[in-house]
C-alpha positions in Angstrom: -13.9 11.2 -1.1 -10.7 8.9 0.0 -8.2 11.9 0.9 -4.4 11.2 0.9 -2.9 11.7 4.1 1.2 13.1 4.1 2.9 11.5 6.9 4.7 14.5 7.2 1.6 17.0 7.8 0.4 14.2 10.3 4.0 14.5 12.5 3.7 18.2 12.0 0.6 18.4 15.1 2.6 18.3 18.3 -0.4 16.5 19.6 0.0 13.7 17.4 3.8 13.5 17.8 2.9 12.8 21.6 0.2 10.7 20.3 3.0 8.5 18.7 4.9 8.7 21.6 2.3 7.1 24.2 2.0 4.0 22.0 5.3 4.0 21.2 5.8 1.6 24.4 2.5 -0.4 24.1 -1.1 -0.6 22.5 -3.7 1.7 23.5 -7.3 2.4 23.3 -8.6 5.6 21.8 -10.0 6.2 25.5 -6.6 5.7 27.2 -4.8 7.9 25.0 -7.4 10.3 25.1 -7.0 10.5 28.9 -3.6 12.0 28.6 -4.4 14.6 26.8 -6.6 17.7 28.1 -8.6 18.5 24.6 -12.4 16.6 23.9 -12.4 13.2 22.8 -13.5 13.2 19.7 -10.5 15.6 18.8 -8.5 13.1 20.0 -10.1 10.5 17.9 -9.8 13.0 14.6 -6.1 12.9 15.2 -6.2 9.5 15.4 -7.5 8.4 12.0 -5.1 10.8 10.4 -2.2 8.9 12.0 -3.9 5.7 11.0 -4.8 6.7 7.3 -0.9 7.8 7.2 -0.2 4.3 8.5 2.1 5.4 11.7 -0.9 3.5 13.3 -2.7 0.2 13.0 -5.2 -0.7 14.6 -6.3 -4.4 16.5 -9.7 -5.1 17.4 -9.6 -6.8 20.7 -13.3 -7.5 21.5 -15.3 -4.8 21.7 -12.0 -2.4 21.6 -9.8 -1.2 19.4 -6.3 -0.9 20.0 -4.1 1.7 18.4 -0.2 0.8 18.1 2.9 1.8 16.0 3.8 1.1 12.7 7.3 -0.1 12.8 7.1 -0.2 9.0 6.1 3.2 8.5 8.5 4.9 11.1 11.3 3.1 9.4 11.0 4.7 6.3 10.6 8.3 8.2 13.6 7.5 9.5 15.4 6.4 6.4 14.4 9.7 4.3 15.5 11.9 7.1 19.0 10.1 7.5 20.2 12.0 5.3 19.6 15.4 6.1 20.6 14.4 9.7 24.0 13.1 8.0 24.3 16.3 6.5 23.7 18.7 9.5 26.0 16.5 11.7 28.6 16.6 9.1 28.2 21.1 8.8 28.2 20.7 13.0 31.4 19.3 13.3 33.0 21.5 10.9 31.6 24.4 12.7 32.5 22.9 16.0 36.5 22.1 14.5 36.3 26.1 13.2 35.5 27.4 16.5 38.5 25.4 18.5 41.0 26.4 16.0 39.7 30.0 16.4 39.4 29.6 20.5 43.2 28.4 20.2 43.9 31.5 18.9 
């Protein structure tokens, strides 16, 4: 059964958020990622082929390793669908923040 993975349930886990962050900077192996975090391996590796069936991952055989690093690609359009909302909030912020001076002035 090929299950369909949404990007957005895989960013949810805080583990794999961190996950993302550790390779953010440069490739890693399932074992060095795994060392940073205080949970069995094989948990670790779970949460790795979610973020990889998502595609926030790829992965580069190197040998006898594999290499997990981030999907440039795949972040982008995160990024571009929350724009947006982060548009949005930024936008009600300042409003509230010009609201409160005036009322501070008073």
């Amino acid at each position: 059964m090929n299950l369909r993975r949404d990007v957005f349930q895989a960013i949810a886990d805080p583990t794999r958020r961190a996950i993302l962050l550790l390779v953010a900077s440069q490739s890693m192996t399932a074992g060095a990622i795994a060392a940073n975090f205080d949970t069995a391996r094989p948990t670790v590796s779970k949460h790795l082929q979610i973020l990889t069936e998502c595609e926030l991952l790829k992965q580069k055989q190197n040998g006898r390793e594999i290499h997990y690093h981030l999907n440039p690609k795949k972040m982008k359009e995160i990024a571009d669908f929350i724009e947006p909302f982060r548009k949005m909030w930024d936008d009600r912020f300042n409003k509230l923040e010009s609201i409160m001076r005036k009322y501070k002035n008073k």
